[in-house]
N, C-alpha and C positions, 0 to 999 in steps of 0.2 A: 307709414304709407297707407292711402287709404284701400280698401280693401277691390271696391268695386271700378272706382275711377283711377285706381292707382297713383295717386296724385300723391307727393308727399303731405307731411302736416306739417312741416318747417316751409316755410311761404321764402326766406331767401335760397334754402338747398332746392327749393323747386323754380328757383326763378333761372338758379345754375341752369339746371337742368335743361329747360326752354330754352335760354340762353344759347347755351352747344349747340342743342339741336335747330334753332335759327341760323346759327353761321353755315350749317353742312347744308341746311335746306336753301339759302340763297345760293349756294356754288349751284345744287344740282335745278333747279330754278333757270339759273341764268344757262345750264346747255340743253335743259327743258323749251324754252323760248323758240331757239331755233325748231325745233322739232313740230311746232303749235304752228309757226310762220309756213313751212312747209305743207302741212297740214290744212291751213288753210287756204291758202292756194291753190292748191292742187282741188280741193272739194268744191271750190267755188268754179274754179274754168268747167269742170267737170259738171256740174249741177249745171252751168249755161248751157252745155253742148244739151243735156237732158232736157233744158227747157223746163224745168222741173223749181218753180216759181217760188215756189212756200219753203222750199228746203235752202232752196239760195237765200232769200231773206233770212232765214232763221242760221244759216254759217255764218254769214255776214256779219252778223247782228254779232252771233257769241266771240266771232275773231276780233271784231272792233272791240270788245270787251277786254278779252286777252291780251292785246295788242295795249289798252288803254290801262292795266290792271300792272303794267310791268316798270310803269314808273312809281311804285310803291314800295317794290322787294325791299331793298334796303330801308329806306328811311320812315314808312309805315307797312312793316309786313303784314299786320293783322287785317288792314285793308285787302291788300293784295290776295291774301287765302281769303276773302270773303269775296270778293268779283272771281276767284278760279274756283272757288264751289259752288257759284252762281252757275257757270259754264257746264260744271261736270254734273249738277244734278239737272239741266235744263237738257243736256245730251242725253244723258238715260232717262230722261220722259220723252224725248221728241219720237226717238221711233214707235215707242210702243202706240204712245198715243194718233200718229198717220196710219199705223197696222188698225187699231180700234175701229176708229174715223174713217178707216179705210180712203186714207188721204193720199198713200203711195201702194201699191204691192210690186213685193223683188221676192224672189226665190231664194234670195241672197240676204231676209230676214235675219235666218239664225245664225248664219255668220257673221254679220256685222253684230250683233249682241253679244257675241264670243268675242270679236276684239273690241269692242267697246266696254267690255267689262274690262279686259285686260288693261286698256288704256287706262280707265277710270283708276285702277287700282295703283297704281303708277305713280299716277299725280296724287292724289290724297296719300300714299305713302309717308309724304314729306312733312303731316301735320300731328299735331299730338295725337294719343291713343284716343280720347274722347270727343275730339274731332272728327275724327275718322268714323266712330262710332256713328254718330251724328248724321254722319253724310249717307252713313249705308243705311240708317233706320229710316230714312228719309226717301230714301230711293225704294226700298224693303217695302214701304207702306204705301209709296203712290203706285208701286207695280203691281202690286196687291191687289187694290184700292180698282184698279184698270182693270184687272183680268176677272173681275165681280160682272162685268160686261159682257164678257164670254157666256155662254153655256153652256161649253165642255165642261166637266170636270173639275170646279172651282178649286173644292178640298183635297184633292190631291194636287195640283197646281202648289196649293198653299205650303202644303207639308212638306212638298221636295224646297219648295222657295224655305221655307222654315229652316231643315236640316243644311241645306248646302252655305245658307248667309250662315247659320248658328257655327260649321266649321271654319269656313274663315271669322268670326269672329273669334271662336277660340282661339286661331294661330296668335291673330293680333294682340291677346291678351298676356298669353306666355311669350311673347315675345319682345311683348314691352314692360313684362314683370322683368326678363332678362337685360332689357337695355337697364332699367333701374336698376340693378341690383350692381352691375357693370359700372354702370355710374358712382353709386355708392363706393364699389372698395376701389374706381376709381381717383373719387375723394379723399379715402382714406389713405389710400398707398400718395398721393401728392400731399397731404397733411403732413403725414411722417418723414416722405422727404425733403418738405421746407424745414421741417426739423431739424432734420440732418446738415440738411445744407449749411443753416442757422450755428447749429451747438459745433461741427465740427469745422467749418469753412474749406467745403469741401465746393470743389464745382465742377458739373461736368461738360463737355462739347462735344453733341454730334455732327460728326463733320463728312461732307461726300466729297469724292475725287470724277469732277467733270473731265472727263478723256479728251472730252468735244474742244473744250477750252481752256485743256490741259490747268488749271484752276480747283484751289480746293473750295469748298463751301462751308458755310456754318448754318447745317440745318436746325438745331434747335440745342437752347442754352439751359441746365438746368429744368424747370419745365413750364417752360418759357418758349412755346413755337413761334411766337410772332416775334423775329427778329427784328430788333429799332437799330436805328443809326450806334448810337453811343455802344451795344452790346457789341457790332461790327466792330467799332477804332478800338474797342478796349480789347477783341479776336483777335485783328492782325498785329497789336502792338502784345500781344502774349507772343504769335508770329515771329514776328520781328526781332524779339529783343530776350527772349525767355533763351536758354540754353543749359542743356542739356549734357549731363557726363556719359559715355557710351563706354564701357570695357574691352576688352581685345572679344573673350567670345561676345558669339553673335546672336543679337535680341537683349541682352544685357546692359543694366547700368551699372556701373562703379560709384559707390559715396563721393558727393563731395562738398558733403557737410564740412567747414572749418577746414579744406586743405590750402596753402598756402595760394596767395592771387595770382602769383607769378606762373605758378606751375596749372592753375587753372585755368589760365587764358590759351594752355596750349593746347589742350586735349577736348575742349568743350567745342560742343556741337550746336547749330542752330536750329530748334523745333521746328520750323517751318520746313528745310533741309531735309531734317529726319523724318519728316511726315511725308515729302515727296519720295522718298525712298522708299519707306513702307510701302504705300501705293503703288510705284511704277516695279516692284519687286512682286509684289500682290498680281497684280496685272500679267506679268508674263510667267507667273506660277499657271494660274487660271488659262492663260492662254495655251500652253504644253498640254496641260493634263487633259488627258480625252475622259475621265471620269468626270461627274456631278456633285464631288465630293465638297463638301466645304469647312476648314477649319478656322475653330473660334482659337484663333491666338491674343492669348495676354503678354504686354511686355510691362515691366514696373520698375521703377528707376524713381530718380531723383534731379532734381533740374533747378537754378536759378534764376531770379527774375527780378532787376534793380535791388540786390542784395537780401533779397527775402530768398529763403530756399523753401521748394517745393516736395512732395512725395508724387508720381507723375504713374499715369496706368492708362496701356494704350491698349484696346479691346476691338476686334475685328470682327464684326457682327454684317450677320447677310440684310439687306436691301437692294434696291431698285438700283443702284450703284456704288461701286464699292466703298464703305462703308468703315469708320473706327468709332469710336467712343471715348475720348481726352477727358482724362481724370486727374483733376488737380488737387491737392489738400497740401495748404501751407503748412511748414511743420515749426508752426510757433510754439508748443512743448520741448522737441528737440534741440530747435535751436539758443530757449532757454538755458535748458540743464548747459550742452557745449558750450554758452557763451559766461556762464555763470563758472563753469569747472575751467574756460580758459581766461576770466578774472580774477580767480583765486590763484591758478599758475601764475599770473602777474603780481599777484600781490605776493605771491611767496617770493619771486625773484627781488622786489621792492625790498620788503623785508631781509631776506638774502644779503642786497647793497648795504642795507644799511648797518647789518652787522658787520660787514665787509668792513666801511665806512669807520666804526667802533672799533675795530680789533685793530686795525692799518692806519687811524689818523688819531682818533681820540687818545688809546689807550697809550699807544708810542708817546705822546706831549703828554701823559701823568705819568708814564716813567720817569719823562725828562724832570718833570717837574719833583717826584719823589726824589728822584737824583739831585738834583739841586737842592731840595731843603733839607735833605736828610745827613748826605753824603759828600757832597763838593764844600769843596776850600773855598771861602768864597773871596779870598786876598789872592791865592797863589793862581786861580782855575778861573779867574775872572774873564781870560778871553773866550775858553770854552762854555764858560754859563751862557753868557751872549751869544756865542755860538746857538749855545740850544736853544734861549729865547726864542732867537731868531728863526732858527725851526719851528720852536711850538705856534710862533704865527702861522709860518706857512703850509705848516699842518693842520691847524684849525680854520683857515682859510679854505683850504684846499675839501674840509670836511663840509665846511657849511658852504658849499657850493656846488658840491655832488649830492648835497639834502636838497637842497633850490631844486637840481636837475630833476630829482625824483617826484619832489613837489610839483612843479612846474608837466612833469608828464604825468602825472596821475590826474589832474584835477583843472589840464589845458580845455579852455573855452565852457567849462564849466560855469564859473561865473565870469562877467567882464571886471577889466584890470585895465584900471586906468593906468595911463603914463604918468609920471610924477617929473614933471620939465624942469630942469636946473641947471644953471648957468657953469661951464666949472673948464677948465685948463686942459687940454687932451693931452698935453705933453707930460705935465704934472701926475695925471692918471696913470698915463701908462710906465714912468718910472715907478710910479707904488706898486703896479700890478709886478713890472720887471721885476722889482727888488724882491717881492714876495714870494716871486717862482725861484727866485735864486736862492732863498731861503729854507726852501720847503723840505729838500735834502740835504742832510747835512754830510753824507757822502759826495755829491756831484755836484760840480762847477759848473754852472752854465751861462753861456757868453753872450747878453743881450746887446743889440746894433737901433738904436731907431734913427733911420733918417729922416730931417723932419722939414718937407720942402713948401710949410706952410708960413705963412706972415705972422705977426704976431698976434694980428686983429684974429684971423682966420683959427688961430688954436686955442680960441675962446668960441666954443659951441654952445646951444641949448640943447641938451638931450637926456633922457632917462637914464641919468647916472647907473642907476641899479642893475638896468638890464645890460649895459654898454658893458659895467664889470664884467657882469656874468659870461658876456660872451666872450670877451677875450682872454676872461680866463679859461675857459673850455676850449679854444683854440688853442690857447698857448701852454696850458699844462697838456695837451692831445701832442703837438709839435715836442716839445720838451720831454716827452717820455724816452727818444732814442737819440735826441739833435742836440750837440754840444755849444753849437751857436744859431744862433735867431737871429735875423733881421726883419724889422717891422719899417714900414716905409708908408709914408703919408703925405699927401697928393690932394692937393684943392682942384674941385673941378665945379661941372654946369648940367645940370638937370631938368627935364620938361621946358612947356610953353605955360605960364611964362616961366623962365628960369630958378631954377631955385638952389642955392649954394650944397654941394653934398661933400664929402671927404671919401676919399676912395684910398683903403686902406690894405696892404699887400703884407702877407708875415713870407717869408721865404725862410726854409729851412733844406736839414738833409734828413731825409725820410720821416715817420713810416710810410713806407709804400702801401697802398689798400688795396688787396685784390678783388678782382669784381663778385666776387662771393663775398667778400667783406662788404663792401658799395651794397649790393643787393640786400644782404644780411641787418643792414643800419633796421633799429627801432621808427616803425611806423606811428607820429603824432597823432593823437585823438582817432584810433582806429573806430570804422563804424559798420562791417559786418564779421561773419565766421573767420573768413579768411584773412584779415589783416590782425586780428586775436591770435588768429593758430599760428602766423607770420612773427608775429613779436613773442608770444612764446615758445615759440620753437630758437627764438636766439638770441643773443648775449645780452645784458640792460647796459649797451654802451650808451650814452646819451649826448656824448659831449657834441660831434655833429650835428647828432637831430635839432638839439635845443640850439645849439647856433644860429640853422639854417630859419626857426618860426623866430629866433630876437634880431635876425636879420631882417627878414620880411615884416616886422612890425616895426625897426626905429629906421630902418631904410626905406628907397624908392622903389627896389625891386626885390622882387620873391626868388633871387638865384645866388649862389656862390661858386665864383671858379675855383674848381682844382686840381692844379696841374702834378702831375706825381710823373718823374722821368728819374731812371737808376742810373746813367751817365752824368746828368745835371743836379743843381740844386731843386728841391718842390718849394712850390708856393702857392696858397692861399692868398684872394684877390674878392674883397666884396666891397659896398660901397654904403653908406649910413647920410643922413642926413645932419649937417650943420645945425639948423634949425629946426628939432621937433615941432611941431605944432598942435599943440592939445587937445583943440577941436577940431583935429583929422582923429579919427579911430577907425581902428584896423579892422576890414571884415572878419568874421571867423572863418577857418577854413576846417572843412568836412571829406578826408586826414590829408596832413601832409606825409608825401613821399618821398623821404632824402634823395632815393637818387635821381627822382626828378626836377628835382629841385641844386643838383647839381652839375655845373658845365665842366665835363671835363676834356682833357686835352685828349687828341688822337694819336695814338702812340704810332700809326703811318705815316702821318704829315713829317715833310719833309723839311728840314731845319731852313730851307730857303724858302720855302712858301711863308708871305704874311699869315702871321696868327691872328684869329677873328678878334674882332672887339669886343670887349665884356661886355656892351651894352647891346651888340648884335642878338644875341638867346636872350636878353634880360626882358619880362614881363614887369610893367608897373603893379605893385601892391593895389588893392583896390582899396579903397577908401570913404568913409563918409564925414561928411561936416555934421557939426553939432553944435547948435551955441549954448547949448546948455548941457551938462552934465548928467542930467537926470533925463535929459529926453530920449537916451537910450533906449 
């Protein structure tokens, strides 16, 4: 900074500088104006009534100036301050110089030089330090300059003129060392907090509560006073859609980093909500209390917002109306390590399956298998060998299809997977999958039924062979765990505009019954925040539903499956597949699937004579896109 003109020596931090102090000097400018209008008016009708010719000319003059000087403020100020220092140095030479000239005499001399000082000082206030300077050395030396006229007492004239300008020039000097210096660490403290903002994604909102218009406001973002549009929709959509956990005590948040969705959608609050409480709570504290007292309350909590979680500090700071300070910093650290320590929980459950898998499918068929090469007759014991054969298929079946499942959830929409469309027999199929489940235990007898009410044409489909196994096997080894006989039942029907042939396929058994803690409890497909993580590891890796419900949604028309569970009746499972795959339809990805939304089930009120809905009534179309080319994915 320079020493005498205190100007900086960085030509952009001084340009800051001028910069601020232009925006504050156009506000007080524009309620300056009115005051100048006023002023002129009044001196000119007044100087008429006086009859007092040269003075009226000479207001005239400087108010047209004034008046002509104000279409500048904004868009060329430095104009502007040069036509109103025109005015202010042209005002303090006119009286002195009609007193000389002896051009007027009033009694009322030293008083209009007392408030024309004061005026003058007023206006030039608004211009830089050396400005200001400028104007007074300017005025310092023509009144000087005049009073050399006199022949009182020239030298003493001079010295009080001397010492009284020399005092206000000091103020103006320390006090515009003070505004720079002000300026400076207030550079310094916004440097360090773009920083902040920057390295920690922190942000903060100060917000007022209009009583008037019952309305909160968003005074300034960050440090950022000049509110834009887009800073406003991205405010209220925090408003809006941000939510908050609150605990039984009061001012308090409860974590709710990674706690289940189900159980967070009950107890979450909406920030906009919470902030009108603060406030209208605020409000009638303030209105009770007959004391002046004012407390700085912190509250700090935790809050979500489109699956990102928040750290949230709400700070009650005094102004011109009441007043908080919204402090948000995303806790993308946190919810790292948590999503990381609730991946590993999944992979250990995975891992878990699979030795499951090992010990209860694998190792049982190399008993058998040791048994039989070791041990068994193979003349006398030949029905039992076959016997176990016929196990170890359906055990190794049964193994590499719960590996599929685990594959299949670990690594869903990861990459795309194509359909692989093959022409092939449903009736034929589903006898191999039967025989297989009938095979599987070589303890339990279990009694497959399929009725089969399709043509012959009709039970020749095109479909992803692979995936069609898999899902029936996960249905029907799921049914088969407590159900002595199965019935599967198959039904040609007609789907969309235009029509397109699908097969609507019904397994009915007797039980398991699923309790809705079961239903609820199903593994969440491709989960994608804290909460559907801490959801599926908090419960069982059953898969056989989940993965049904997305190989439905991908070789079918619709994203739903019925399932009716009644302990007086038979249950039965009701979904519907496509006849014809079509290769260049591919399945959108979905961002997670929900079993049990994904599941209709029956109302265990409805009364046995009320029509039961149509499966196609809840059923949503898959979405889909065309591709004619494979790589255009």
């Amino acid at each position: 900074m320079h020493r005498f003109t205190l100007t900086f020596l960085n030509k952009d931090v001084e340009q800051q500088y001028q910069s601020m102090n232009t925006k504050q000097s156009i506000e007080f400018q524009q309620q300056q104006k009115w005051i100048f209008i006023v002023m002129g008016l009044y001196f000119t009708i007044v100087k008429i009534i006086e009859q007092e010719w040269v003075s009226l000319g000479f207001i005239v003059f400087t108010w047209l100036v004034v008046i002509f000087s104000y279409r500048f403020i904004a868009q060329r100020n430095k104009l502007y301050d040069l036509f109103l220092t025109f005015v202010v140095v042209s005002y303090n030479l006119y009286f002195p110089l009609t007193k000389y000239f002896s051009l007027t005499q009033s009694e009322s001399q030293y008083v209009d030089g007392y408030f024309i000082s004061v005026g003058t000082f007023g206006v030039i206030n608004i211009f830089s330090f050396r400005f200001k300077t400028i104007i007074i050395a300017i005025i310092f030396t023509s009144l000087v300059s005049l009073s050399m006229i006199s022949e009182e007492d020239f030298w003493n004239q001079l010295i009080k003129s001397t010492l009284f300008t020399s005092l206000y020039l000091q103020y103006l000097y320390c006090f515009e060392k003070h505004k720079k210096n002000n300026f400076l660490n207030h550079l310094k403290r916004t440097t360090t907090l773009k920083g902040i903002y920057d390295l920690t994604n922190i942000q903060t909102f100060i917000i007022h509560y209009k009583a008037e218009t019952k309305k909160i406001e968003l005074v300034q973002k960050d440090d950022q006073q000049e509110i834009q549009k887009q800073i406003l929709d991205d405010f209220d959509d925090y408003l809006k859609n941000m939510n908050i956990q609150q605990s039984r005590s009061l001012g308090k948040f409860s974590s709710i980093l990674g706690q289940d969705p189900v159980n967070q959608s009950v107890r979450k609050q909406q920030l906009k909500s919470y902030l009108f409480e603060l406030f209208l709570r605020d409000h009638r504290i303030q209105q009770v209390r007959s004391d002046d007292q004012f407390d700085n309350n912190q509250i700090q909590g935790e809050a979500i917002y489109e699956q990102e979680y928040y750290s949230i500090q709400v700070m009650k700071v005094f102004d011109i109306h009441p007043c908080f300070i919204l402090i948000l910093q995303e806790k993308k650290k946190e919810v790292q390590l948590e999503e990381l320590s609730l991946k590993n929980k999944m992979l250990k459950k995975s891992l878990d399956q699979t030795s499951f898998i090992f010990k209860h499918h694998v190792r049982v068929s190399l008993i058998y298998f040791q048994w039989i090469y070791k041990y068994a007759n193979k003349k006398e014991e030949i029905l039992l060998i076959n016997r176990c054969l016929q196990s170890i298929h359906g055990q190794i079946i049964k193994a590499n299809n719960d590996f599929q499942n685990i594959i299949d959830f670990n690594t869903i929409n990861s990459d795309f997977q194509r359909s692989i469309v093959k022409q092939f027999n449903i009736i034929d199929c589903l006898n191999e999958l039967t025989r297989t489940i009938c095979y599987y235990d070589i303890n339990k007898d279990i009694k497959f039924n399929i009725i089969n009410q399709l043509s012959s044409n009709q039970q020749k489909i095109q479909q992803d062979e692979k995936q069609f196994k898999q899902l029936l096997y996960n249905l029907l080894f799921f049914v088969s765990n407590s159900s002595q006989t199965v019935t599967i039942t198959l039904q040609h029907d007609t789907h969309g505009q235009p029509s397109k042939s699908v097969i609507k396929i019904k397994i009915t058994y007797q039980g398991p019954n699923l309790s809705n803690q079961q239903l609820q409890g199903l593994q969440i497909i491709n989960p994608q925040n804290l909460g559907e993580l801490h959801h599926n590891a908090q419960r069982p890796l059953d898969l056989e539903i989940p993965l049904s419900l997305m190989i439905i949604r991908k070789i079918g028309p619709y994203d739903k499956m019925r399932l009716s569970q009644n302990k007086k009746t038979q249950n039965y499972i009701e979904f519907v597949i496509f006849q014809v795959l079509e290769e260049q339809y591919h399945l959108i990805p979905i961002y997670p699937l929900h079993p049990l939304n994904c599941l209709i089930l029956k109302d265990k009120n409805r009364l046995q004579t009320k029509k039961f809905t149509s499966l196609y009534e809840k059923l949503l179309t898959s979405p889909r896109l065309q591709f004619q080319n494979y790589n255009d994915f």
